[in-house]
C-alpha positions as CSV (number, residue, x, y, z in Angstrom):
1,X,-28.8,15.0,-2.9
2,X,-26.3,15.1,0.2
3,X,-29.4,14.3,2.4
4,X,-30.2,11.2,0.1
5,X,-25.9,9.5,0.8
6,X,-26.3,10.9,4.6
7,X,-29.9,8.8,5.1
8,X,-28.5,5.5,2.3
9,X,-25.2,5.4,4.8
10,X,-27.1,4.9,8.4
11,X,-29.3,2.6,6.2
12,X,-26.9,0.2,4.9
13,X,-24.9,1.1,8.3
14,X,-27.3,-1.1,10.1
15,X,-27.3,-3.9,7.7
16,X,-23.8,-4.3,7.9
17,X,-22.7,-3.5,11.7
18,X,-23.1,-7.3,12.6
19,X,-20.5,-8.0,10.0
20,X,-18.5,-5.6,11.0
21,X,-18.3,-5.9,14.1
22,X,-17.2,-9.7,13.7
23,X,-14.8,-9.0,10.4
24,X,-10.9,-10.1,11.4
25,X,-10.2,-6.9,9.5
26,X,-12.9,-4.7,11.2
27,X,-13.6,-5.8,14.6
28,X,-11.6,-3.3,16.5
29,X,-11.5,0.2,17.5
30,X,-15.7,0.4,16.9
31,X,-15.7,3.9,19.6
32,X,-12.9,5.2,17.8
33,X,-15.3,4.2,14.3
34,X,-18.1,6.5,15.3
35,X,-16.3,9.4,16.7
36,X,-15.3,8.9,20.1
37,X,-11.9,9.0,21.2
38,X,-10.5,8.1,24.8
39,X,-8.6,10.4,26.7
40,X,-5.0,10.8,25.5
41,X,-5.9,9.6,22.5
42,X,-4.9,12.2,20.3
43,X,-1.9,14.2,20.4
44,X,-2.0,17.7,21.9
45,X,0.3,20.5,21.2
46,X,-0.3,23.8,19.4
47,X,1.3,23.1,15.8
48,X,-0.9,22.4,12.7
49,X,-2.6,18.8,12.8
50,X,-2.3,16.8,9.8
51,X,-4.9,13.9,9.6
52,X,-3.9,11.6,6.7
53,X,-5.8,8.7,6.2
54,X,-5.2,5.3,4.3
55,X,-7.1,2.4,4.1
56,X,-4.9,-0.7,4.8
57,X,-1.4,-1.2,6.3
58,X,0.0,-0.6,2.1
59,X,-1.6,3.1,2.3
60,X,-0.4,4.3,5.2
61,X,3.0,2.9,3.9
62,X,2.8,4.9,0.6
63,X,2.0,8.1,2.7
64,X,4.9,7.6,5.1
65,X,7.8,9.1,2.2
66,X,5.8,12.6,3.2
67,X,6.2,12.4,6.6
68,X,9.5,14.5,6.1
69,X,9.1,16.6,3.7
70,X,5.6,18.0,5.8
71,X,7.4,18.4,8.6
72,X,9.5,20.1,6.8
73,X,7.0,23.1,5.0
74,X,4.8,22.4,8.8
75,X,7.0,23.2,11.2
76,X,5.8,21.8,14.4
77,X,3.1,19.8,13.0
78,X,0.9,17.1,14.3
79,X,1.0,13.9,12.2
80,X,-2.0,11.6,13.1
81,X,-2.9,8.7,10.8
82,X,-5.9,6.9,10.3
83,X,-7.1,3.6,9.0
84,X,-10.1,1.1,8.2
85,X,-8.7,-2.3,9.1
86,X,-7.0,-3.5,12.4
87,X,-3.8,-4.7,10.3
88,X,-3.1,-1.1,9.1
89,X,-3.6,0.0,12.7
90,X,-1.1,-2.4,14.2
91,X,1.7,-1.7,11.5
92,X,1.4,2.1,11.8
93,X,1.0,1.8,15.9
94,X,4.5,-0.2,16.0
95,X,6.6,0.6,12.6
96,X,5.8,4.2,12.2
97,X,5.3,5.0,16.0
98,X,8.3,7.3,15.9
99,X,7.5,9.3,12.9
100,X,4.0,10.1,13.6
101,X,2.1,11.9,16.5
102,X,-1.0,9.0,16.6
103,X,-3.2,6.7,15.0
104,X,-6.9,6.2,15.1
105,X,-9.4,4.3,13.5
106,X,-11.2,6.2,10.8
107,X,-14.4,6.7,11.6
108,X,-17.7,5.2,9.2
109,X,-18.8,7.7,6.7
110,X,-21.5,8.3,9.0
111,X,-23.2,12.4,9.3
112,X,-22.7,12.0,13.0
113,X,-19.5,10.1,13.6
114,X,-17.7,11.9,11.1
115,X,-18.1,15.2,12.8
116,X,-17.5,14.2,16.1
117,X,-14.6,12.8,14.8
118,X,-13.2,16.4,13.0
119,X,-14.2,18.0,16.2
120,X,-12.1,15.9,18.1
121,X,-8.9,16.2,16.0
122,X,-9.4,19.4,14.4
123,X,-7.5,18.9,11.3
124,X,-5.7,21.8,9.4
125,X,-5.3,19.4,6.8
126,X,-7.2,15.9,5.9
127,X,-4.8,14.2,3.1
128,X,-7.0,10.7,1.5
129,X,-4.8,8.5,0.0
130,X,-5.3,6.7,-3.9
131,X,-9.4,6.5,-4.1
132,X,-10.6,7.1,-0.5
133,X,-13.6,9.7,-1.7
134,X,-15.7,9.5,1.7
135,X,-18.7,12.3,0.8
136,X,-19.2,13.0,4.8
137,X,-16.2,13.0,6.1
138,X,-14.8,15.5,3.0
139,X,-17.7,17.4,4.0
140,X,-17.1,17.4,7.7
141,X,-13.8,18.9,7.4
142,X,-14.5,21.2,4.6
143,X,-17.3,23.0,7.1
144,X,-14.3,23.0,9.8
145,X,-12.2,25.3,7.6
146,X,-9.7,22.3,7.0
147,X,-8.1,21.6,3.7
148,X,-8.5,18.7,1.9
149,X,-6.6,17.0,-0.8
150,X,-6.2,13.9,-2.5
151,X,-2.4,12.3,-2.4
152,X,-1.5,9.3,-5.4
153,X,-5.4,9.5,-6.8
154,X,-6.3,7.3,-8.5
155,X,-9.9,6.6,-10.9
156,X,-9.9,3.2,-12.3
157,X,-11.5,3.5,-16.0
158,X,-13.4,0.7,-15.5
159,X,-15.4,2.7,-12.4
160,X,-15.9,6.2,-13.9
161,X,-19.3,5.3,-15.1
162,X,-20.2,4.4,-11.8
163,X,-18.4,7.4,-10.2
164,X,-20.9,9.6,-12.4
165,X,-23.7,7.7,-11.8
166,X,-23.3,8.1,-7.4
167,X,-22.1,11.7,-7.9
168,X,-25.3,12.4,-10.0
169,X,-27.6,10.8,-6.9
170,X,-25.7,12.1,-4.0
171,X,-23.4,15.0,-5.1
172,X,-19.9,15.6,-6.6
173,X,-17.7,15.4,-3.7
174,X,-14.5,15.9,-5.4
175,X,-16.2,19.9,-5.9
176,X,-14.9,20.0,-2.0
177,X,-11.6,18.8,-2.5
178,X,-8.7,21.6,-2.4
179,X,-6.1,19.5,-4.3
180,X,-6.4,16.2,-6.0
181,X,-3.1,15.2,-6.7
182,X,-2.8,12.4,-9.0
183,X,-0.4,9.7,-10.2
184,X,-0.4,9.5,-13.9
185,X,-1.7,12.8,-16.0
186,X,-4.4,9.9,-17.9
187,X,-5.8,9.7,-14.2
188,X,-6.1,13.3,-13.9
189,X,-7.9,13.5,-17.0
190,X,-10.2,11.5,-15.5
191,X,-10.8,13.1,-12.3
192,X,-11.6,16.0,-14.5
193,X,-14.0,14.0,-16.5
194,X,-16.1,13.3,-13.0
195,X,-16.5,17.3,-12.4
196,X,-13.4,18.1,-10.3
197,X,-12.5,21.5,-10.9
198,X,-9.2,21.7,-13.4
199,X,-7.4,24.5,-11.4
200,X,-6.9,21.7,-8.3
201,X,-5.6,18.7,-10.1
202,X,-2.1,18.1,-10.4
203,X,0.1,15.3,-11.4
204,X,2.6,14.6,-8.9
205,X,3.6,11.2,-9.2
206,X,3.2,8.4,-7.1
207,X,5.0,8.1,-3.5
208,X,5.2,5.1,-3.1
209,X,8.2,5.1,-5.3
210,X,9.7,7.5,-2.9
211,X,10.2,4.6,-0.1
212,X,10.7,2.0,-2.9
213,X,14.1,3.4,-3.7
214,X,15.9,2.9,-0.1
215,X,18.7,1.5,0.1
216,X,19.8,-1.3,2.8
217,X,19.0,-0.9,6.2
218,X,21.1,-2.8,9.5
219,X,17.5,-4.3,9.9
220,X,17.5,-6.5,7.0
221,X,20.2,-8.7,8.5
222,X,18.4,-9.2,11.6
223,X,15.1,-9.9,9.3
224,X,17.3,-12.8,7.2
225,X,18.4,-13.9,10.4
226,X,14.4,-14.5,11.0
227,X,13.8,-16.1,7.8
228,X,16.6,-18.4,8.2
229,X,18.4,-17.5,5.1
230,X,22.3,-17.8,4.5
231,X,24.5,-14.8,3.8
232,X,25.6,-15.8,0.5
233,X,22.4,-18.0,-0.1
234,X,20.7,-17.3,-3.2
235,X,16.8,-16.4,-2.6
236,X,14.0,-16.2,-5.1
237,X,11.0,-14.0,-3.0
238,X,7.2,-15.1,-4.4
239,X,5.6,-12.0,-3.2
240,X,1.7,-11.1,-2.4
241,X,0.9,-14.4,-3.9
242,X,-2.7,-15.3,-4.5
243,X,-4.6,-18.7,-3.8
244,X,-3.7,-21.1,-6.6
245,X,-0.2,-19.1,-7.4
246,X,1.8,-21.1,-4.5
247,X,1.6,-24.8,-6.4
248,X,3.0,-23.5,-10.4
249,X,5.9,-21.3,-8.0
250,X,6.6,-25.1,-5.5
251,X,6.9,-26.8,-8.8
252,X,9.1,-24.6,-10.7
253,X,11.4,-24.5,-7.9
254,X,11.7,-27.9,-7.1
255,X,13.1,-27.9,-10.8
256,X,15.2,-25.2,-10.0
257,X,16.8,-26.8,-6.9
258,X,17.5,-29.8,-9.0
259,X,20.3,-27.7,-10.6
260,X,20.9,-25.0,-7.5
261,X,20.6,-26.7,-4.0
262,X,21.2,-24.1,-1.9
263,X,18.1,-21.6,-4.0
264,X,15.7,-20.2,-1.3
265,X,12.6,-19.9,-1.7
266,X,10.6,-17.3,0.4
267,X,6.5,-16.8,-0.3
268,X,4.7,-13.8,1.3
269,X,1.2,-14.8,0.8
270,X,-1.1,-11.4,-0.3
271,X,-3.4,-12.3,3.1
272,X,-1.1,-13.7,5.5
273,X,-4.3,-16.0,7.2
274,X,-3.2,-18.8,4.2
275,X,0.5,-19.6,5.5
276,X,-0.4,-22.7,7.4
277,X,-2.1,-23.8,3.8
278,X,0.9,-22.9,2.1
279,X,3.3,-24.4,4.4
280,X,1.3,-27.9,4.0
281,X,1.3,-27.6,0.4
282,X,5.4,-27.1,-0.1
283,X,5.2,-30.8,2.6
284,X,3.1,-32.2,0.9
285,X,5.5,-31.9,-2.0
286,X,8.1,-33.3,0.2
287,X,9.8,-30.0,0.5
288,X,11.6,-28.5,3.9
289,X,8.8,-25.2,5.1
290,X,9.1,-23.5,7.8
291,X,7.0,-20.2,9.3
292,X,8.7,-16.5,9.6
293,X,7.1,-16.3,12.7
294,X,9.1,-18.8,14.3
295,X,12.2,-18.3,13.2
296,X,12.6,-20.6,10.8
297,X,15.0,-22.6,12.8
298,X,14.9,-25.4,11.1
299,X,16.4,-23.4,8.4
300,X,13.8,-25.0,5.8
301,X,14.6,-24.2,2.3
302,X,10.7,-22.7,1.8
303,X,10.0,-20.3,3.9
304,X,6.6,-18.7,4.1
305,X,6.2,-14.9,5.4
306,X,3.3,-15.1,8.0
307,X,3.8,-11.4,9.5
308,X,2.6,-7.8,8.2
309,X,4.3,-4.6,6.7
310,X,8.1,-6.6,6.2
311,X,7.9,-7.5,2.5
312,X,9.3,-4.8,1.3
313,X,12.2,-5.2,3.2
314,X,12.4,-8.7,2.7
315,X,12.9,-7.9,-1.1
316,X,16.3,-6.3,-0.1
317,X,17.1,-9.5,0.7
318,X,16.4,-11.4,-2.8
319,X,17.8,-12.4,-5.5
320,X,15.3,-12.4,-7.9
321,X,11.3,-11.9,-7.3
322,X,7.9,-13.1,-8.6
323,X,5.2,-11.0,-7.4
324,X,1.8,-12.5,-7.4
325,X,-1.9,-11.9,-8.4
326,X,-0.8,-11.8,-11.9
327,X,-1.1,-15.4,-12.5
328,X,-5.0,-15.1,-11.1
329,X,-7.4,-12.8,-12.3
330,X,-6.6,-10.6,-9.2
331,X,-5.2,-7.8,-11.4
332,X,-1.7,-7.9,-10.1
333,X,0.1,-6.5,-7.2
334,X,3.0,-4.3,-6.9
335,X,6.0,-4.9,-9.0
336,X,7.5,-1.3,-8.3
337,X,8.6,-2.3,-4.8
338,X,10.8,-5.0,-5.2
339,X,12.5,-3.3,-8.3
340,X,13.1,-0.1,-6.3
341,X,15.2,-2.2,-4.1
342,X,17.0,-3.6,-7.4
343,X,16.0,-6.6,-7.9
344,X,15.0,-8.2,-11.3
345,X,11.0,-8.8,-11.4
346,X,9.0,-11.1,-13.2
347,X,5.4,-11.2,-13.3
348,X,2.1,-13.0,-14.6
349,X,-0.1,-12.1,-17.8
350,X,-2.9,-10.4,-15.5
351,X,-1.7,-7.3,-14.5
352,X,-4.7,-5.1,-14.9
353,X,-4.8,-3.0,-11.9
354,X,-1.1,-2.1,-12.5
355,X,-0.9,-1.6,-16.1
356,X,1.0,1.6,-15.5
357,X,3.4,-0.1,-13.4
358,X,3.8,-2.5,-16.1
359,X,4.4,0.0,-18.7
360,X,7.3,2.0,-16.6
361,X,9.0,-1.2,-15.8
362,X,8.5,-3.9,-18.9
363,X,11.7,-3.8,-20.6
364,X,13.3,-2.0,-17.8
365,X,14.2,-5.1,-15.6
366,X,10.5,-6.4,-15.6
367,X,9.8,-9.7,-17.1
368,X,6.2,-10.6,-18.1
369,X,5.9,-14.7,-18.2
370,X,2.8,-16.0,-19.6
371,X,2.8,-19.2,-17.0
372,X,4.6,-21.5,-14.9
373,X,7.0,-23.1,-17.8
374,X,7.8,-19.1,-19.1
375,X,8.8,-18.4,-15.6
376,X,11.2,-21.3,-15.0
377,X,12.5,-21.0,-18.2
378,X,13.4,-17.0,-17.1
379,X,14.6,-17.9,-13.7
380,X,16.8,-20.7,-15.1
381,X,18.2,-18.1,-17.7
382,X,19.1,-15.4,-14.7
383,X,20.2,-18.1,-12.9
384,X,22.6,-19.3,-15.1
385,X,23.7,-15.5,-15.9
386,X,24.5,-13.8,-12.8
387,X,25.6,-10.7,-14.9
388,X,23.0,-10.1,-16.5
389,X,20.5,-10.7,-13.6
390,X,23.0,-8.2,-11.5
391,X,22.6,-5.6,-14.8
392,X,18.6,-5.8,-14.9
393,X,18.3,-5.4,-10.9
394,X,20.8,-2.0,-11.3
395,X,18.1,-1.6,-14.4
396,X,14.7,-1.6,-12.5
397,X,16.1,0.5,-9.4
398,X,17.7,3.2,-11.7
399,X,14.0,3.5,-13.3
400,X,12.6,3.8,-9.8
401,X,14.7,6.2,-9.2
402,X,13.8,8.2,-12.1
403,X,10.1,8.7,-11.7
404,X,10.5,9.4,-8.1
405,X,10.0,12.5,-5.7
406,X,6.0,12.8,-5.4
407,X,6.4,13.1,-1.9
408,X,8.3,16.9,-2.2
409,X,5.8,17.8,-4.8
410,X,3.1,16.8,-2.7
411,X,4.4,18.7,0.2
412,X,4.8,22.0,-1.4
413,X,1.5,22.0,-2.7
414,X,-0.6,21.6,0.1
415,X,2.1,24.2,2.2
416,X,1.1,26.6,-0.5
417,X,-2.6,26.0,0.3
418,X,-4.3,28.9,2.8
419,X,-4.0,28.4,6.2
420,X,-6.3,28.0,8.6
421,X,-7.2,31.1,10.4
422,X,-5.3,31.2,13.8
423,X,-3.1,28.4,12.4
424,X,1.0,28.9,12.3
């Protein structure tokens, strides 16, 4: 069954290599990709390596609360991160530079290039982030004698059919996994409904509560100084906003502004390629728009967030937020972030791919609006009540607060997992 996935991957390998190689997301790093790493690449040193790997720029962000608390139970350990897209390589290259020991580009679940690529870093322990169940590469490391474990897992119900279905073709690789730790004790369940073995699932929260509950850092003046924002200016942050979400947000605030002048409005679009579209959309209602990248010096009363990995501190900044992809069939996006920072959120009717979000939240200083009049007739209401938009802020960050510290738990379950032979 393993030889049937090792032969399928170099088969649909070279169907797609043209694609990837031309992909915006996908075009860099292709060595790296299958295996091969230049000199001074990796980090050297003696201590235990930890290899944890994340997708997208948003993994490696939910991984970075455990930073700390490894280092902590692996004294003098490695830290090396790897990703899939060239965004999630940039951000973890320049924002977490100083708390890791590298980054590399993960390599394709290939037989060859994901052994060369264990080889080469010689994990002690490979962490996969939410769903990122690659058969070879798990295999790879298991035959090195690393560890491997699952951090905030996740198995949509939706897939598990199909989960069965591939492990019944190609094998059960979650029967190689050391630890799956999950988010939500309904998605451990599950992961014990696809065959992984009961003894190595544990529910340990989700980490990415961990960094949403920080509080304000010198860095988000110098970031409102970017967007162009006024001390004492209220601001209304659209966040991870989908295609067709940015003309129902321009034309509830222009009502808005009608009765609060000075109201801000920043959008962070989900893929930050669709600014320039944005920004001709709030001119084309006559409105002020200006870029994050440049400054905003025309201190436009839009502002549209063209840059990666500084939404979250951008929320710090708000007033109130609307985060996106819930007024699109996109399934949502995340509405824990900005309320860990204590800000009131409101949020569409499609919010399927965060339903658990929803239900911690809802009630809790969430507020689901069904459409564009429900959420102008919200924002007018917490606009007109300041106290009560200050007491549902305090609200949601108390109840991120609450359902935090994953990333300890995590820790001290893979320090209490055997050691490598030879490792410290």
């Amino acid at each position: 069954m393993r030889l049937l996935y090792i032969v399928a991957t170099y088969v649909l390998f070279a169907l797609l290599f043209p694609v990837l190689c031309v992909h915006r997301k996908t075009r860099h790093g292709l060595m790296q990709r299958l295996g091969f790493y230049a000199p001074g690449a990796l980090p050297e040193g003696k201590g235990p390596l930890l290899w944890l790997h994340g997708a997208s720029a948003g993994d490696l962000l939910a991984l970075a609360p455990m930073f700390g608390p490894l280092r902590q139970r692996f004294p003098g350990c490695r830290i090396v991160l790897s990703t899939m897209t060239d965004s999630g390589h940039a951000m973890a290259r320049d924002r977490l530079a100083k708390q890791i020991d590298g980054v590399v580009y993960a390599p394709y679940d290939l037989w060859g290039a994901t052994r060369r690529a264990v080889r080469a870093l010689r994990p002690d322990v490979l962490v996969l982030e939410y769903t990122e169940v690659w058969p070879n590469l798990i295999r790879a490391a298991k035959r090195s004698g690393a560890s491997v474990v699952m951090t905030n897992g996740r198995f949509s119900p939706a897939n598990v059919g199909k989960y069965r279905t591939l492990f019944g073709l190609i094998g059960n690789p979650l029967e190689d996994l050391d630890l799956l730790l999950m988010r939500q004790e309904e998605e451990a369940e599950r992961a014990r409904t696809l065959g992984a073995p009961p003894e190595r699932v544990l529910t340990t929260g989700n980490t990415k509560f961990d960094a949403l509950a920080a509080g304000p850092a010198p860095e988000d003046e110098a970031l409102r100084s970017a967007l162009g924002l006024a001390r004492e200016q209220p601001v209304w942050i659209a966040g991870s906003t989908h295609e067709g979400e940015e003309e129902i947000l321009l034309q509830v605030y222009q009502r808005l502004r009608e009765r609060w002048p000075t109201l801000g409005l920043v959008i962070a679009p989900r893929y930050v390629n669709r600014a320039e579209r944005i920004l001709a959309l709030a001119k084309e209602r006559g409105l002020d728009a200006g870029l994050r990248s440049k400054g905003n010096p025309e201190r436009a009363a839009v502002v549209v967030m063209d840059s990666m990995g500084e939404l979250s501190r951008a929320y710090r900044l708000a007033t109130v937020v609307f985060v996106g992809g819930s007024f699109t069939k996109r399934g949502g996006q995340n509405i824990l972030e900005p309320a860990g920072q204590g800000k009131p959120v409101l949020f569409g009717p499609h919010m399927d791919n965060f339903r658990d979000s929803v239900a911690v939240l809802e009630g809790n200083g969430g507020i689901p609006v069904a459409d564009g009049e429900a959420l102008y007739t919200a924002l007018k209401d917490l606009l007109e009540h300041p106290d009560r938009l200050s007491a549902l802020g305090a609200q949601a960050g108390a109840t991120v607060r609450r359902i935090s510290g994953a990333s300890d738990r995590n820790a001290e379950a893979m320090a209490a997992l055997p050691r490598r032979e030879g490792s410290p």
